[in-house]
C-alpha positions as CSV (number, residue, x, y, z in Angstrom):
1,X,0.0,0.0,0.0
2,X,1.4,3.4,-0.8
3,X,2.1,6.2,1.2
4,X,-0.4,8.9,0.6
5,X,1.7,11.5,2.8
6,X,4.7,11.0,0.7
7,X,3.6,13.7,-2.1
8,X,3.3,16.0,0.9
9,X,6.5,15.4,2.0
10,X,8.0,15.8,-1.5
11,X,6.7,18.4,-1.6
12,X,8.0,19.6,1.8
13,X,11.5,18.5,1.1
14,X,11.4,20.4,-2.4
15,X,10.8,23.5,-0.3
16,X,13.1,23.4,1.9
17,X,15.5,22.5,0.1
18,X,17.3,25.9,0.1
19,X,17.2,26.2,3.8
20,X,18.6,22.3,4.2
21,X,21.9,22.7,1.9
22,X,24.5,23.8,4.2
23,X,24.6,22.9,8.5
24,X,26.5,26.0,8.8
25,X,23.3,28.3,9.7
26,X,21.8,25.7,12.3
27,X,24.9,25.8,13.8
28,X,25.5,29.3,13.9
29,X,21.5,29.2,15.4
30,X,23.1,27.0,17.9
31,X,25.6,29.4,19.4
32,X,24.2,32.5,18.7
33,X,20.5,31.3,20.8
34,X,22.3,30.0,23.9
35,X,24.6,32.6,24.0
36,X,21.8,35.3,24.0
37,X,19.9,33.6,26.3
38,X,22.6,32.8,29.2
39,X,23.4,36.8,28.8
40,X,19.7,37.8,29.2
41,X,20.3,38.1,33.1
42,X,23.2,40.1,33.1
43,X,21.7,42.2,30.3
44,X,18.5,43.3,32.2
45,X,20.3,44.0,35.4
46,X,22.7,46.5,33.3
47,X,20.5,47.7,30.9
48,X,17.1,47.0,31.6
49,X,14.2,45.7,30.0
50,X,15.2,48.1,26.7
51,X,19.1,46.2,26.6
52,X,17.1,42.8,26.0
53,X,14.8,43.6,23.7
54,X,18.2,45.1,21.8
55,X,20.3,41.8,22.8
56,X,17.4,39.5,21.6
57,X,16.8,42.0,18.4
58,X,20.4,42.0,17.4
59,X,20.8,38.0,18.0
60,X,17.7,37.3,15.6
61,X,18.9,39.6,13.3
62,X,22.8,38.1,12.9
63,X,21.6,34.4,12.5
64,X,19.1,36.0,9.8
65,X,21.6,37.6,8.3
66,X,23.9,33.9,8.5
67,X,21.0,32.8,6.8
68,X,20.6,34.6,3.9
69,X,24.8,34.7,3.8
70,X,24.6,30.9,3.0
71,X,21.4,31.3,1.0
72,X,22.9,33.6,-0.8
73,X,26.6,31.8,-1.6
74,X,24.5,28.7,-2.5
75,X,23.3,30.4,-5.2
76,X,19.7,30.6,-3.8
77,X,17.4,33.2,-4.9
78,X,14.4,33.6,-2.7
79,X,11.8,35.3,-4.9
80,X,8.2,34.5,-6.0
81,X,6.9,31.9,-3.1
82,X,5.3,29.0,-4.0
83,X,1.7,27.9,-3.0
84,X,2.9,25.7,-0.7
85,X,5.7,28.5,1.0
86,X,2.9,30.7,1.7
87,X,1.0,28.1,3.5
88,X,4.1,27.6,5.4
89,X,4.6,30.8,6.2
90,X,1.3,32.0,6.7
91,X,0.7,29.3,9.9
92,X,4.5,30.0,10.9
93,X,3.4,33.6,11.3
94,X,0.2,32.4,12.9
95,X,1.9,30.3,15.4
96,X,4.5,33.1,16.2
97,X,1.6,35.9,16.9
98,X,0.2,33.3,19.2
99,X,3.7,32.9,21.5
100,X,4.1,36.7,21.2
101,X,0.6,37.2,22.5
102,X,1.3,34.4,25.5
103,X,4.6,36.4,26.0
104,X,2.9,39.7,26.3
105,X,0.6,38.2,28.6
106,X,3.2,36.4,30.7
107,X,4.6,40.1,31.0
108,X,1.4,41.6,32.0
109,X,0.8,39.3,34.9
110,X,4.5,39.2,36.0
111,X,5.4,36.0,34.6
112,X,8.7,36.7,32.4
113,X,10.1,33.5,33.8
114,X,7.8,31.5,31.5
115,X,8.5,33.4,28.2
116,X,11.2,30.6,27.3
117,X,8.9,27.5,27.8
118,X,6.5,29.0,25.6
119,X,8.8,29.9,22.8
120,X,10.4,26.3,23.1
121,X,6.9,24.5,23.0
122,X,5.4,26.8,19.9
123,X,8.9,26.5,17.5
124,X,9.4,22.2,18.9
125,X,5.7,22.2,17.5
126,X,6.2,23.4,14.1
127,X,9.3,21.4,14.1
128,X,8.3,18.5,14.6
129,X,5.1,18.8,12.7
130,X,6.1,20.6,9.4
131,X,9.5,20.3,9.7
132,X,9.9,16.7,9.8
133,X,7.7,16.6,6.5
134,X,11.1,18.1,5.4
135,X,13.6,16.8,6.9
136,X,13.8,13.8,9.3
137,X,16.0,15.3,11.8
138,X,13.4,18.1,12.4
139,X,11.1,15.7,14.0
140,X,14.2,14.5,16.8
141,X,14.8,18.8,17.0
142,X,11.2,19.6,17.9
143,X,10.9,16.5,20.8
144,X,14.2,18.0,22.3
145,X,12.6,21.9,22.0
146,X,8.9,20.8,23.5
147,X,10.7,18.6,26.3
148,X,12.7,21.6,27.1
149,X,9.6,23.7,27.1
150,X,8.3,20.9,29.8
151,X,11.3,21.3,31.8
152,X,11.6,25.3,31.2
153,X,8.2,25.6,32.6
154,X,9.2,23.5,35.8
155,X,8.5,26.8,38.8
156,X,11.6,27.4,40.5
157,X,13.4,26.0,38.1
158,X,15.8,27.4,35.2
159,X,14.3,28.7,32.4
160,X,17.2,30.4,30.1
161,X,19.2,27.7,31.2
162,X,17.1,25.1,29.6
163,X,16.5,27.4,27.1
164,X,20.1,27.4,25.9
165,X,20.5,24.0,26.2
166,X,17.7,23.2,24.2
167,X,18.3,25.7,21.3
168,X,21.8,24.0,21.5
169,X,21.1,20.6,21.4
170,X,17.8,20.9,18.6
171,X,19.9,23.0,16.2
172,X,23.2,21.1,16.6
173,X,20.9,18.0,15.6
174,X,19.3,19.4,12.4
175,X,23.1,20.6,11.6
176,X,25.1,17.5,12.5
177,X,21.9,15.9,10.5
178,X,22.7,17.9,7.8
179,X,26.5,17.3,7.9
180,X,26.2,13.4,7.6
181,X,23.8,13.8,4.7
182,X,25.9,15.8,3.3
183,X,28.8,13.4,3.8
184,X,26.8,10.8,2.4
185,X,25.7,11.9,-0.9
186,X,29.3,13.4,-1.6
């Protein structure tokens, strides 16, 4: 009997293609997001609220811009979206507005602590679920994010610390992941 998800993760895989040809982003993602996040403390006690939102800005913005580096020397071209891509995109987007609106709320009520468990639980999600249409390795990546969200979660416990951890580990997987199949088809 045939597979009748397997056009859907053809397709998947043909999309992502340009973001799955090189482990040198995801592991760039896996520096830069622990490092941000075990410098959040002493960045709010300096600088305040304002230096963290400028820590976590700048961070996003220089693995973005790693991205797009390696996009760009592979000879990728990111125009015209297919249908498919701005499905993708469209419930990405969705699912980020909802952790932004849980991490405005955690803010409201005083509960900052949480903001990391959240974050890890939304992106393991999409991970594992649309990401491992992709790429196998995704699916490994977004267990080890939504356990860390479990364990980020924990009161008392050590949320940027599992939050570095994670980030570490999930995008050190998808880029070692990437290495071997790299090594494999050369």
């Amino acid at each position: 009997m045939e597979d009748d998800l397997e056009p859907v993760r053809e397709a998947f895989r043909s999309a992502g293609r340009p973001f799955l040809r090189s482990p040198w982003s995801w592991f760039c993602w896996a520096a830069l997001l622990p490092a941000a996040a075990l410098a959040t403390p002493s960045v709010a006690a300096s600088h305040g609220p304002a230096g963290v939102l400028f820590l976590w800005s700048s961070t996003i913005l220089v693995g973005g811009a790693a991205e797009l580096f390696g996009l760009r020397r592979s000879g990728i071209h990111l125009g015209g979206a297919t249908p498919l891509a701005s499905w993708v995109l469209r419930l990405q987007g969705n699912l980020s507005l909802i952790a932004v609106a849980f991490s405005l709320l955690l803010l409201w009520v005083d509960q900052a602590w949480a903001i990391p468990g959240v974050w890890m639980l939304v992106v393991g999600h999409s991970y594992f679920m649309l990401g491992g249409f992709a790429f196998g390795p995704f699916r490994i990546a977004g267990l080890l994010l939504q356990a860390g969200g479990l364990a980020a979660l924990w009161p008392q416990g050590r949320p940027l610390e599992v939050f570095a951890a994670g980030a570490a580990l999930a995008n050190l997987w998808i880029g070692v992941g990437l290495w071997r199949e790299g090594r494999t088809r050369a």
